[in-house]
N, C-alpha and C positions, 0 to 999 in steps of 0.2 A: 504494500500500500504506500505508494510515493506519498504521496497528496499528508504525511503525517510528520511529524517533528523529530526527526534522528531516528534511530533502531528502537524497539522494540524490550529493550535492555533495562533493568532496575538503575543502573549506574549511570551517570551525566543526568543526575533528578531534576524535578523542575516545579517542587512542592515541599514542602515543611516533614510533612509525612512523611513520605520515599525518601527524603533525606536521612532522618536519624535512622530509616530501613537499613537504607544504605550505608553509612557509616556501622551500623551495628554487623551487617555482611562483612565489611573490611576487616574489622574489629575479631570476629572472631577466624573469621580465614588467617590472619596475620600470625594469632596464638594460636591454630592449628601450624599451620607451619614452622614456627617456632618448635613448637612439642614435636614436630616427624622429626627434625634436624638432630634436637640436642640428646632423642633418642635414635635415630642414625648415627650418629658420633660415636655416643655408649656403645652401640653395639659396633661397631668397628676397630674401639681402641681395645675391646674387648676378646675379639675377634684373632687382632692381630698379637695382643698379648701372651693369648693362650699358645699362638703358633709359635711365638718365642720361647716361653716355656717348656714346649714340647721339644724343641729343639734343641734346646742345654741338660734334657735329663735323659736315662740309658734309653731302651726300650721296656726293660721290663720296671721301672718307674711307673708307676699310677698317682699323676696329679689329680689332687682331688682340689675342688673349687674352693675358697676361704671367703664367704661370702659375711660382707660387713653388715649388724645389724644396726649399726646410725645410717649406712647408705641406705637401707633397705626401706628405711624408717623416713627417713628424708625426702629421698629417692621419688619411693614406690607410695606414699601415704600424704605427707605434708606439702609438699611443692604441688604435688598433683590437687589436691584437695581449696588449697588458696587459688589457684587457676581456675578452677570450677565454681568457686562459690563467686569469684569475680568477673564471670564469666555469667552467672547466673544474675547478680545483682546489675549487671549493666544492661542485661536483656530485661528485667525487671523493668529501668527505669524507661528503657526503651516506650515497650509497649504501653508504660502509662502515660508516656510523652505522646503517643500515636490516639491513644483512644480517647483523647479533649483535648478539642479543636484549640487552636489559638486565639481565637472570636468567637461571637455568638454567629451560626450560618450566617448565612443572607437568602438563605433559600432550602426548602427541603425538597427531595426529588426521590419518587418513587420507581426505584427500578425492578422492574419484573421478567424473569429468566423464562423464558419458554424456548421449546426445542423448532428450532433455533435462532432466534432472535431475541432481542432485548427491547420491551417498552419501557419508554420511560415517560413518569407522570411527575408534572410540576404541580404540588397540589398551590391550594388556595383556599382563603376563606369564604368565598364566593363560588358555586360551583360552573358558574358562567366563567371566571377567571381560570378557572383551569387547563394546564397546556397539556395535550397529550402526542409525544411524537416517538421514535423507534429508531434504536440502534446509533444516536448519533445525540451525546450531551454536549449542552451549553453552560460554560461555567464562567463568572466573573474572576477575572485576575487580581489577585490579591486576597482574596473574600474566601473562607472556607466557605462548603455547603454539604449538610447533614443529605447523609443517603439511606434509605429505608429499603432492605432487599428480601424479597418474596421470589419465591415460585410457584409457576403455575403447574408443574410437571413433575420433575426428576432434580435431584442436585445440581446445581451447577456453583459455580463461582468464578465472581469480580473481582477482574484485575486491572489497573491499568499501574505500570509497572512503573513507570516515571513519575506517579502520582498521587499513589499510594496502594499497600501491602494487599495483600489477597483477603478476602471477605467468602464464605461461603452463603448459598443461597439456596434454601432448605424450602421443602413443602412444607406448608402448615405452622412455619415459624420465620417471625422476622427479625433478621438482624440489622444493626443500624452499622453507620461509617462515619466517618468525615474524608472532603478530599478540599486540595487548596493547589491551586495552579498560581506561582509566580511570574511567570512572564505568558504574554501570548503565544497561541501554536496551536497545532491539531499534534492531539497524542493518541497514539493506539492502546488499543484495550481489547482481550479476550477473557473467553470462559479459559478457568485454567483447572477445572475439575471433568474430567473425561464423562457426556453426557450422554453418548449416543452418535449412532451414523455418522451425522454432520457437525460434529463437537470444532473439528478443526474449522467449520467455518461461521462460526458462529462469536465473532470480532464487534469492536463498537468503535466510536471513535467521542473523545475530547476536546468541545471548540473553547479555549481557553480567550479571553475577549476582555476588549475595555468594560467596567462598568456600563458607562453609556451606551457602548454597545451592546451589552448583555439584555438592558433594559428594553432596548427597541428592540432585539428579536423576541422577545417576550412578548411585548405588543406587539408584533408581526405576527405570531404566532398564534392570540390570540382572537384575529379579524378570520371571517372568512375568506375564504378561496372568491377571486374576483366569477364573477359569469362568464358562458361563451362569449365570445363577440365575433366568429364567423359562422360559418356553416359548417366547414370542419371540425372546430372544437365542440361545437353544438350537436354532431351527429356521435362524437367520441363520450360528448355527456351521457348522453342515451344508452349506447353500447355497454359503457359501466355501470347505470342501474338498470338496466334489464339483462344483463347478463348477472352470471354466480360472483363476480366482483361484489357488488352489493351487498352479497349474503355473509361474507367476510371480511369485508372493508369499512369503515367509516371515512367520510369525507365530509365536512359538514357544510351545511347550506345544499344539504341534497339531503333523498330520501336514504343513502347508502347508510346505513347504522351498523354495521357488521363489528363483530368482535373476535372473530376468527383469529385474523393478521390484521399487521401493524395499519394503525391510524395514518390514511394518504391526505390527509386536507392539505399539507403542504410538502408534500414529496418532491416537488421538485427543486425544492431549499437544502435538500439531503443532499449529501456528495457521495454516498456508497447506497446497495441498493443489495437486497439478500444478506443484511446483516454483515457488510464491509465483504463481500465475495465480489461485486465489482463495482468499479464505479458509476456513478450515473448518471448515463449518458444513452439518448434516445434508442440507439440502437441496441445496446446492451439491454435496455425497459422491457426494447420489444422482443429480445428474443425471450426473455425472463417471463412474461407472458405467455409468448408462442409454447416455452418449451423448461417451464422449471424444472421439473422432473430432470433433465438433459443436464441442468448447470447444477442443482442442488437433490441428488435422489435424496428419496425419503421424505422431504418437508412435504407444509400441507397445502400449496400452492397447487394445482391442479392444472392440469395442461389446458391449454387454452385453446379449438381449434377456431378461429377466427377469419371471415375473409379478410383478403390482405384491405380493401380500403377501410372495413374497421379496425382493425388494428391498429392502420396508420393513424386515422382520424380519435383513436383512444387514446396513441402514445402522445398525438401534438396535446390531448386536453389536459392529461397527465401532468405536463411541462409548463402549462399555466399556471399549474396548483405550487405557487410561490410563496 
């Protein structure tokens, strides 16, 4: 996925959270390494000692081992033991560092695991004010914002790896999060708990944004989808509520109420399409359409047999929905 902000990677963070992840990654890779070394040595000097040994006495000599009980004690019990409890206490303060935010949100955002996609619902206290769009967040730079994670299926879990730690996302139980984006950028984010067939493509993405900016797609996201205004996009309106579109879709300012798959009132504001499997781009829409089954087996998209002028004239009205 070009279109995202660096690799894919926990390391080069770009959030408070993923930070002290990350640091705490270093931190104990470091004292791993440290501990293979200083017990590769031991065994080396130990190693080569013995072959000295053996080497200055007859053959029928039986060196027996003289093993120290302070090294034994020091060694094998104390040194080891202060590495672990320090290793323990810093993970400690990690995770309490991760699990409250640095601010109060500015937003809370419901994200919901289905196989395989991700809706996500900005709630509200107005249920008119409420945004609902799929597979692709919006988040104010600077601002934490509280995440609430459900499923509708199977286990999955939330990651986005530059921006904060992995979150599991259970049937029948919600866990919460926080995540905070420092600078602008699109970050990637996958399910990272193995869910099924299409686990590998079931990715999301992070628009990290000015304030100001976050605010107006908020209210953009709130307005309806504009009307036709040809005859093309007018006959592709049609195609999608009388076709099984409807029966799974929601688009609002139409009769389409479906709750199947993801909410399209502004799909065309998305930049990936099949849960970041491709980007979205007319042609890519329309063969996803034509032939889901073909790019994504398994999912619940249903093959579309379509004449080619509706299809065409469904993809152009699709592309309005801004």
């Amino acid at each position: 996925m070009a279109m995202t902000s660096g690799s894919p990677a926990m390391f080069g963070t770009a959030g408070p959270a993923a930070h002290q992840i990350a640091v705490l990654g270093w931190v104990l890779t470091i004292i791993s390494l440290a501990v293979l070394l200083v017990v590769s040595l031991i065994l080396l000097v130990a190693l080569f000692r013995q072959r000295a040994a053996r080497a200055d006495q007859p053959e029928s000599v039986v060196i027996r081992p003289n093993g120290s009980i302070r090294l034994i004690v020091w060694g094998g019990i104390v040194v080891p033991a202060i590495i672990l409890i320090c290793a323990l206490l810093f993970t400690l303060f990690v995770q309490s560092a991760v699990a409250t935010p640095p601010a109060t949100p500015v937003a809370t955002i419901r994200i919901v695991g289905h196989r395989w996609w991700w809706q996500v619902i900005y709630t509200a206290q107005s249920p008119d004010q409420q945004v609902v769009t799929a597979n692709e967040i919006h988040v104010p730079v600077g601002q934490p914002v509280r995440l609430e994670l459900v499923s509708a299926d199977v286990v999955h879990s939330f990651w986005v790896p530059k921006l904060a730690g992995k979150t599991d996302v259970i049937p029948g139980q919600q866990n919460t999060m926080w995540m905070q984006a420092d600078k602008p950028g699109i970050y990637w984010g996958e399910c990272a708990e193995y869910c099924g067939l299409q686990h590998t493509h079931m990715d999301l993405l992070v628009v990290a944004q000015s304030p100001a900016d976050f605010r107006h797609w908020l209210d953009q996201q709130r307005q309806p989808p504009p009307p036709p205004t040809d005859p093309v996009t007018a006959t592709g309106e049609r195609v999608f509520t009388r076709q099984a579109c409807a029966a799974c879709h929601t688009v609002g300012g139409t009769p389409a109420m479906g709750t199947i798959g993801p909410d399209l009132t502004h799909i065309a504001s998305r930049r990936t399409i099949a849960a970041g499997t491709l980007p979205n781009t007319p042609g890519n829409l329309a063969g996803w359409i034509a032939n889901a089954q073909g790019i994504k087996p398994g999912n619940d998209m249903p093959t579309m047999s379509l004449p080619p002028g509706d299809l065409q004239a469904l993809v152009a009205w699709l592309e309005t929905l801004q």
